[in-house]
C-alpha positions in Angstrom: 4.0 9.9 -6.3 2.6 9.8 -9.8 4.0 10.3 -12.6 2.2 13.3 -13.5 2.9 14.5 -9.9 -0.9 14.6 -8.7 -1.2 11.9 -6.3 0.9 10.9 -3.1 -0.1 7.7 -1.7 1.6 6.5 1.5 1.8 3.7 3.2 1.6 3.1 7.2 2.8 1.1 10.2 -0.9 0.9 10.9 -1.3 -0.9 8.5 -3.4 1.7 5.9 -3.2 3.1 2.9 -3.7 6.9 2.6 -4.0 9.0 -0.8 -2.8 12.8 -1.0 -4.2 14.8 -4.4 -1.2 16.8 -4.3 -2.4 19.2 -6.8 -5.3 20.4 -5.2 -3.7 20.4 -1.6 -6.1 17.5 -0.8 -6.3 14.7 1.5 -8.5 12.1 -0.4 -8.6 8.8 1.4 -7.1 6.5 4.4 -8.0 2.5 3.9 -9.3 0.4 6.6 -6.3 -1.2 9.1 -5.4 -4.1 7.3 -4.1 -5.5 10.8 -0.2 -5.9 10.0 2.8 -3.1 9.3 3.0 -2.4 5.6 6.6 -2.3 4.4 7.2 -0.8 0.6 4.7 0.5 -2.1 5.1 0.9 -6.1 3.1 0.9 -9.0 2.4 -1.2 -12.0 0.8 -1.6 -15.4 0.9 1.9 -16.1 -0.2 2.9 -13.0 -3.3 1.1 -13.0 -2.2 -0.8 -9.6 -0.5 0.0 -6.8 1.1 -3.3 -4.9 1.8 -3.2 -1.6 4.0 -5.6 0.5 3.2 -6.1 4.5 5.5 -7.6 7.3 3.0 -10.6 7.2 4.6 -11.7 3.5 1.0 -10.6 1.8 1.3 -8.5 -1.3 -1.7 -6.6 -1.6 -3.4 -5.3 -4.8 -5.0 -2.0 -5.5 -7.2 -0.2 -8.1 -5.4 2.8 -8.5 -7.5 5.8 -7.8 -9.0 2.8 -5.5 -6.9 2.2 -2.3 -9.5 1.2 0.4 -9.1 -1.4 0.2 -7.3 -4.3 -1.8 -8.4 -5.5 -4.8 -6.7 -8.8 -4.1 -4.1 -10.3 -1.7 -1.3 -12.7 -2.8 -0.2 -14.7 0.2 3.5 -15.3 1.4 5.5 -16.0 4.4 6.2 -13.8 6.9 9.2 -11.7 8.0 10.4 -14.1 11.3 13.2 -13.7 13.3 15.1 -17.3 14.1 16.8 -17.3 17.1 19.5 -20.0 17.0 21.4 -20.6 20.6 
């Protein structure tokens, strides 16, 4: 949520974005799939971009006001499981 409590911006499983103008009772965008689970959200520089981290170890970086898709994308590792015996 902003902080002036306008826009909702949620992340998916399906790996999208989607914004929510909450003050009009508006649904204003879904991103493309970004083909892996996205895991938190938050935003930064005074709400000029909105990072979000995916299951893959990606951050991605959005324009706020521009979330189809990401403005950048900061590799990382992955989230593995180790199976030790």
């Amino acid at each position: 949520m902003s902080e002036d409590g306008k826009y909702l911006i949620a992340i998916s499983d399906d790996g999208t974005v989607s914004a929510y103008n909450c003050k009009r009772h508006m649904f204003l965008m879904e991103s493309e799939s970004m083909g892996t689970d996205l895991c938190s959200i938050a935003t930064v520089k005074g709400e000029t971009k909105t990072l979000v981290t995916t299951s893959s170890g990606q951050i991605q970086v959005y324009n706020y006001k521009g979330w189809g898709h990401p403005s950048d994308i900061i590799p990382g590792q992955g989230f593995h499981k180790s199976m030790q015996s």
